[in-house]
Residue, then its C-alpha position, 0 to 999 in steps of 0.5 A: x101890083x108888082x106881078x106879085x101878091x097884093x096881100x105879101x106886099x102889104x104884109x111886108x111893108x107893115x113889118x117894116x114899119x113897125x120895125x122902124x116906127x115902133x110904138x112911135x116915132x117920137x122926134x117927128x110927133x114932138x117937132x111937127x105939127x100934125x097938120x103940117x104939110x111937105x113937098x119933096x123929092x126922093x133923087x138918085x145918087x148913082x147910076x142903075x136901074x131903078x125898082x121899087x117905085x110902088x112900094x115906096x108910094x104903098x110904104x107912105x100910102x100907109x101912113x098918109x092915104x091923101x098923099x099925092x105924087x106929082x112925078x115918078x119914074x117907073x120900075x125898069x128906068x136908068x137912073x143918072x145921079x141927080x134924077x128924080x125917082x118919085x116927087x110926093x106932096x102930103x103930110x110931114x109926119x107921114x113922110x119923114x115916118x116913111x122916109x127910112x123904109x121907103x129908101x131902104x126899099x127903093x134903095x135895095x130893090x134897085x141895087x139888086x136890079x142894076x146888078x143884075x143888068x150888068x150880069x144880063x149885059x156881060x153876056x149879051x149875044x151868047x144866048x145864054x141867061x141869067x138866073x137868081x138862087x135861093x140866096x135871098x134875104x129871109x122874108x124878102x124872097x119874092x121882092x128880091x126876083x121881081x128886082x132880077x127880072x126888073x134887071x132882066x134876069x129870070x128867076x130860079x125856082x122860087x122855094x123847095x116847092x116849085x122845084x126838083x134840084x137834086x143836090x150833093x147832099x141828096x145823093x149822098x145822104x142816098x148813098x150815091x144813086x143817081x138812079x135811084x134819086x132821079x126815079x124816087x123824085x119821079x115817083x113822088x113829085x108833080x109830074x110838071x116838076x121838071x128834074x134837076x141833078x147837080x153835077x160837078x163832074x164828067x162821071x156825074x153828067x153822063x150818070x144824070x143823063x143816063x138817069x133821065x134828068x130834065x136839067x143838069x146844074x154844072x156846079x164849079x166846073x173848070x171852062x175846059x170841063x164845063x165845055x166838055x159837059x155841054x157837049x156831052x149834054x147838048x141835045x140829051x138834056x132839056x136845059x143846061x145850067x152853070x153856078x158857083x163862083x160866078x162874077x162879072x169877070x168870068x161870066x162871058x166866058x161861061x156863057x160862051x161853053x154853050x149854057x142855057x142858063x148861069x146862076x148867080x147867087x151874087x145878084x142877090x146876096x151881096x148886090x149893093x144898095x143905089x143910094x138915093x135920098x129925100x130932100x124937102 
């Protein structure tokens, strides 16, 4: 499901609704009776890319396994406001129980998938492509990237463990050797983790190079000074990465200093939601 692990989704979807539903939902158990069944719809409001459709279903599987969806789109289709994402048919306990966690899913997940089309758009032709970060909500990590690449960006290194990014810190907590940081990440790392050393100067990328990295990640670099890095790495490096304070208005003139990849933590750390709604 998903591309993802079946046993983290499930997992997530009963910390949501235990979140939600508690010990039990007791407007829906004094107001419906248990035998009761409902036909309706969950619509789109806005225009977007849609994503979560299978764990919306997975959310009211749960808590009604003879639940039945007569119509659904699919994970990657644009929305128009007024579309149907998903019509389901089963009992009316289940669904108004699943009702909030489904949307907050489909509503999330979907806001996170436009965003970043409209990254992935803006810097169309350039060649350059758009990356998540760590800047994910905790617990929601791996749902979060299926969303970007759902938009049609690629993911980052999911976790600290797949993954060498020599940051600021590092070096200095090592005193500034950006030698020394590169060939202790050698030393002790997988030999298929490829190194990447933060620059955020001229000095710093010539060092890095120097020092053997895989990848350079230009962090704020002024246009003039990020242009200046890629040609200085251009054929030296394995790839060539831009971040911080990257928006829908600089994007494009980033992506056109030459840059493999631009990361951009704003996709999934501030995206807002596609609002969609459930009617009977």
């Amino acid at each position: 499901m998903l591309e993802l692990p079946s046993g983290y989704v499930e997992a997530v979807i009963e910390r949501a609704l235990q979140e939600d539903i508690g010990a039990c939902d007791w407007t829906t158990v004094a107001l419906i009776p248990p035998d009761t069944r409902t036909e309706c719809t969950i619509l789109s409001q806005a225009e977007g890319v849609l994503c979560g459709v299978q764990i919306a279903q997975r959310v009211f599987q749960r808590l009604d396994a003879a639940i039945e969806f007569c119509e659904s789109l699919h994970d990657g289709d644009l929305l128009t406001p007024g579309a149907c994402v998903l019509r389901l048919r089963g009992r009316t306990r289940a669904i108004l129980m699943g009702e909030r966690t489904a949307l907050n899913f489909l509503q999330r997940l979907s806001g996170i998938a436009t965003l970043t089309r409209r990254f992935v758009d803006a810097v169309e032709g350039t060649g350059a492509r758009i990356a998540d970060t760590r800047k994910t909500t905790p617990g929601l990590r791996l749902l979060e990237k299926y969303a970007v690449r759902v938009g049609g960006g690629v993911n980052h290194r999911v976790g600290l463990y797949d993954g060498i990014l020599i940051k600021d810190n590092h070096l200095l907590a090592l005193g500034g050797d950006m030698h020394e940081a590169v060939r202790r990440a050698r030393a002790h790392a997988p030999h298929t983790l490829k190194v990447e050393v933060e620059c955020a100067t001229l000095e710093q990328v010539q060092q890095a190079i120097e020092a053997g990295a895989d990848t350079l990640l230009l962090d704020n670099m002024p246009l003039d000074t990020l242009r200046e890095a890629v040609r200085l790495a251009k054929g030296r490096v394995r790839l060539i990465e831009a971040s911080g304070g990257v928006n829908l208005q600089n994007v494009r003139a980033i992506a056109e200093t030459g840059v493999d990849l631009i990361s951009v933590g704003m996709i999934t750390h501030s995206a807002p939601i596609l609002p969609m709604h459930l009617e009977f």
